[in-house]
SEKE-677563 format. One line per field, with one value per residue: residue number from 1; x, y negated, z negated of N, C-alpha, C in turn. Coordinates in steps of 0.05 Angstrom, whole numbers, plus 5000, padded with zeros to 4 digits. Atoms other than C-alpha are relative to their C-alpha. Example, Ala and Ser with C-alpha at 12.3 -4.5 7.8 and 13.67 -1.06 7.14 Angstrom:
k	1|2
nc1	5018|4984
nc2	5024|5024
nc3	5000|5001
cac1	5246|5273
cac2	5090|5021
cac3	4844|4857
cc1	5018|4985
cc2	4976|4978
cc3	5000|4986
//
This chain:
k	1|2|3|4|5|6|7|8|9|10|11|12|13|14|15|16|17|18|19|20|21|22|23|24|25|26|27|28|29|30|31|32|33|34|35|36|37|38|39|40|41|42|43|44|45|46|47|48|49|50|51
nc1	5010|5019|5003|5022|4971|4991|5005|4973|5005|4984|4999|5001|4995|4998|5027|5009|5016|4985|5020|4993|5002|4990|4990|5006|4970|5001|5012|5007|5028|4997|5030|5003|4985|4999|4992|4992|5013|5025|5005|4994|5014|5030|5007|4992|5015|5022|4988|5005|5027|5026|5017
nc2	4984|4986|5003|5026|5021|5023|4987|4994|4987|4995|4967|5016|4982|4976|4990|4987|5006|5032|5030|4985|5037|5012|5029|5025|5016|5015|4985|4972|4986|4973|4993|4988|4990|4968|4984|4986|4974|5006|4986|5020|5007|4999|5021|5025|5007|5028|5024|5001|4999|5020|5009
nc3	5022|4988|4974|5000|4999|5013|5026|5011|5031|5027|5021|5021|5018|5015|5000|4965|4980|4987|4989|4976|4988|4967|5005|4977|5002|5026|5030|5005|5006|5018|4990|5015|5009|4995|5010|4980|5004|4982|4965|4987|4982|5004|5013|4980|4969|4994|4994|4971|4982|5000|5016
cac1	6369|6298|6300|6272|6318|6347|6322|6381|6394|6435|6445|6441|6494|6503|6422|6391|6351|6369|6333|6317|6307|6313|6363|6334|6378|6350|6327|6320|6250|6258|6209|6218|6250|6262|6285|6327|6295|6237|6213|6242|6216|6142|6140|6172|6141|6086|6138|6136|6057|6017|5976
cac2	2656|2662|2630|2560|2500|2451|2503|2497|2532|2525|2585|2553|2585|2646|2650|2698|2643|2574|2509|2525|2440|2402|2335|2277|2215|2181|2235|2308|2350|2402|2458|2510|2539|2618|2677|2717|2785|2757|2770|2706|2712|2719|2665|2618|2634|2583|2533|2553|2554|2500|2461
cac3	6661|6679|6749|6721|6756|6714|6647|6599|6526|6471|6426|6351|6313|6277|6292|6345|6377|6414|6445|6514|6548|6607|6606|6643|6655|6587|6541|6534|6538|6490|6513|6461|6409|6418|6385|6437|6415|6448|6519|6551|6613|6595|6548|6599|6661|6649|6661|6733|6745|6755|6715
cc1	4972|4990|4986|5023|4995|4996|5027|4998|5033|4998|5003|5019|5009|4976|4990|4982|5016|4974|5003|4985|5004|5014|4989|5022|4998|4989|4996|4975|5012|4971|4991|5025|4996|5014|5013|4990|4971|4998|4997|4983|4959|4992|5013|4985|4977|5013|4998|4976|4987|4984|4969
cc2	5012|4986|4969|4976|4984|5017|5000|5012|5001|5024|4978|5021|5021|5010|5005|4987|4964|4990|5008|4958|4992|4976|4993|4980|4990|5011|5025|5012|5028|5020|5021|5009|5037|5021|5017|5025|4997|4994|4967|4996|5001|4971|4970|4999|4987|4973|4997|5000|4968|4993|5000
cc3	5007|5029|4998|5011|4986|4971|4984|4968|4988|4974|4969|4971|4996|5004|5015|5013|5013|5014|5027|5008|5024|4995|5031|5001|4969|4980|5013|4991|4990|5000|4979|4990|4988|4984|5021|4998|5018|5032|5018|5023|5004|4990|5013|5026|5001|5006|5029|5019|5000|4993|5017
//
């Protein structure tokens, strides 16, 4: 989707946005919850920089 590995998303519905997460072995990091009208790759690409 936007080039993040392991990034996964669920669509929620009938409603234009979904959980975008990563599964680990023993729990799920839920990183945000998005509106698809919105400019995905912007608001994600801090996942890929470096703290």
């Amino acid at each position: 989707m936007v080039g993040i590995d392991g990034l996964r998303s669920r669509r929620l519905g009938r409603f234009p946005c979904g959980w975008f997460y990563f599964e680990r072995s023993d729990h799920v990091d839920v990183v945000r919850l998005l509106a698809y009208a919105q400019d995905l790759e912007t608001i994600l690409g801090d996942l890929n920089q470096d703290p």
